[in-house]
N, C-alpha and C positions, 0 to 999 in steps of 0.2 A: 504494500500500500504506500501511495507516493501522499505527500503529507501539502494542503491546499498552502497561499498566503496568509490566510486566518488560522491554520496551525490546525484545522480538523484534517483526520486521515481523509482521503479521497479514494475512490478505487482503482484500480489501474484499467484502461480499457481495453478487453481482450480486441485481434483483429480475427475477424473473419477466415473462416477456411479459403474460402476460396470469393477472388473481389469480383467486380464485375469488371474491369481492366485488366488485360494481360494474364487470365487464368490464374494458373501455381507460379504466376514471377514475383507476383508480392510475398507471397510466402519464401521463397527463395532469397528473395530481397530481405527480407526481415528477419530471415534466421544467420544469411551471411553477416548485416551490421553485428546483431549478439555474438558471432564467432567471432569478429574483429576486435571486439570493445573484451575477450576474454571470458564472456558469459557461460559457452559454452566449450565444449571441446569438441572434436572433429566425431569422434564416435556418434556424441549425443548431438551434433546437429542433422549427421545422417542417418540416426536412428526417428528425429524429428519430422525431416523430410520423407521417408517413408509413411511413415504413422499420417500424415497429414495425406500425402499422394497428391504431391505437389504438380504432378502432368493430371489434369483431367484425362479422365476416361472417354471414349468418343461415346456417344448417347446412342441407342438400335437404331436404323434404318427409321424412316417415317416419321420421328419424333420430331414436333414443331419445338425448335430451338426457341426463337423470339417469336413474340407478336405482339407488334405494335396496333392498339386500335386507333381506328381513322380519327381525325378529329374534324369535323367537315366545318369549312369556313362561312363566313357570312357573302366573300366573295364569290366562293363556288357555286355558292346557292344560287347568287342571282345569276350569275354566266351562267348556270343551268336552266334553270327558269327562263331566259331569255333566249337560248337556242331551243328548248322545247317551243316557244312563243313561233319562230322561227320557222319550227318544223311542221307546226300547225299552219302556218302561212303557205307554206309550200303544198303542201296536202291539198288545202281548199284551192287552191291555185290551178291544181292536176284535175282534181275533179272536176270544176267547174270549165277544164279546159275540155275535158273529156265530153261532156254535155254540151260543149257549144260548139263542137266539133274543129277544135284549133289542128292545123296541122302537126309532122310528127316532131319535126324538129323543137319547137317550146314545151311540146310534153315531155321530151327526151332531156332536154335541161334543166325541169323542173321537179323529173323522176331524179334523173342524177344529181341534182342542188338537196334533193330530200336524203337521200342513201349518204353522201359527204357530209350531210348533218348531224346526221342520224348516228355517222362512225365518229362524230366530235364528240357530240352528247353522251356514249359510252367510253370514251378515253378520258372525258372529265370527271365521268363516274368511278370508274376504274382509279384512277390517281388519285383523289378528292377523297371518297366514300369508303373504300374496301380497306379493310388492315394488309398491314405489312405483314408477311411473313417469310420464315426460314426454314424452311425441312431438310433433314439430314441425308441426303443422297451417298448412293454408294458412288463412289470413283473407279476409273475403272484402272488399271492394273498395264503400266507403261510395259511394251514390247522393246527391250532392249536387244537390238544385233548381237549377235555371239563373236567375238574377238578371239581369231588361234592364234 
């Protein structure tokens, strides 16, 4: 116990097994200072190091490492809102062209202005809306040439 400026004891604050920076280097990092300052000796830091299992383990196949949830903006909303607006325009546009028998060519750039809308309004969804994530893929296993 380390002892405060007003002279009560204080606790010491343990660290973490494992940080969320740099895996087992903080621990690494923190058992080398105590080998240097004398604390420990060489045995017991690498009996520490083990007991701790200072390399994480890799996690199974399929297991979402991170996930960040979305936090959807005030901006998104409206650029969403506004290209849906957008795509409604275009819509009533084709149909009404449809009915009043426009030729093919402005139905054709009004189908294709709608479909280009349409792939924005889901790229802003997609980036804006959906969490982040990370899953553990397997890697695949480099083919190194044979050298005689």
């Amino acid at each position: 116990m380390r002892e405060s400026a007003a002279g009560a004891p204080r606790p010491q604050r343990s660290r973490p097994c494992c940080s969320a920076r740099a895996g087992g280097a903080l621990i690494v990092r923190d058992v080398l200072r105590r080998l240097q300052r004398g604390e420990l000796t060489i045995d017991e830091a690498q009996a520490e190091l083990e007991a701790r299992e200072a390399v994480p383990s890799r996690p199974p196949m399929g297991t979402v490492v991170r996930r960040e949830s979305a936090r959807p903006r005030a901006e998104l909303v409206a650029i969403a809102m506004g290209l849906v607006a957008v795509e409604l325009l275009f819509a009533t546009m084709f149909l009404w062209g449809l009915l009043d028998n426009w030729s093919q060519r402005p139905l054709a750039l009004l189908l294709g202005a709608m479909f280009l809308t349409l792939g924005v309004i889901t790229d802003v969804y997609r980036r804006g809306f959906l969490p982040d994530k990370l899953v553990v893929k397997r890697r695949r296993e480099k083919i190194l040439p044979r050298q005689d």
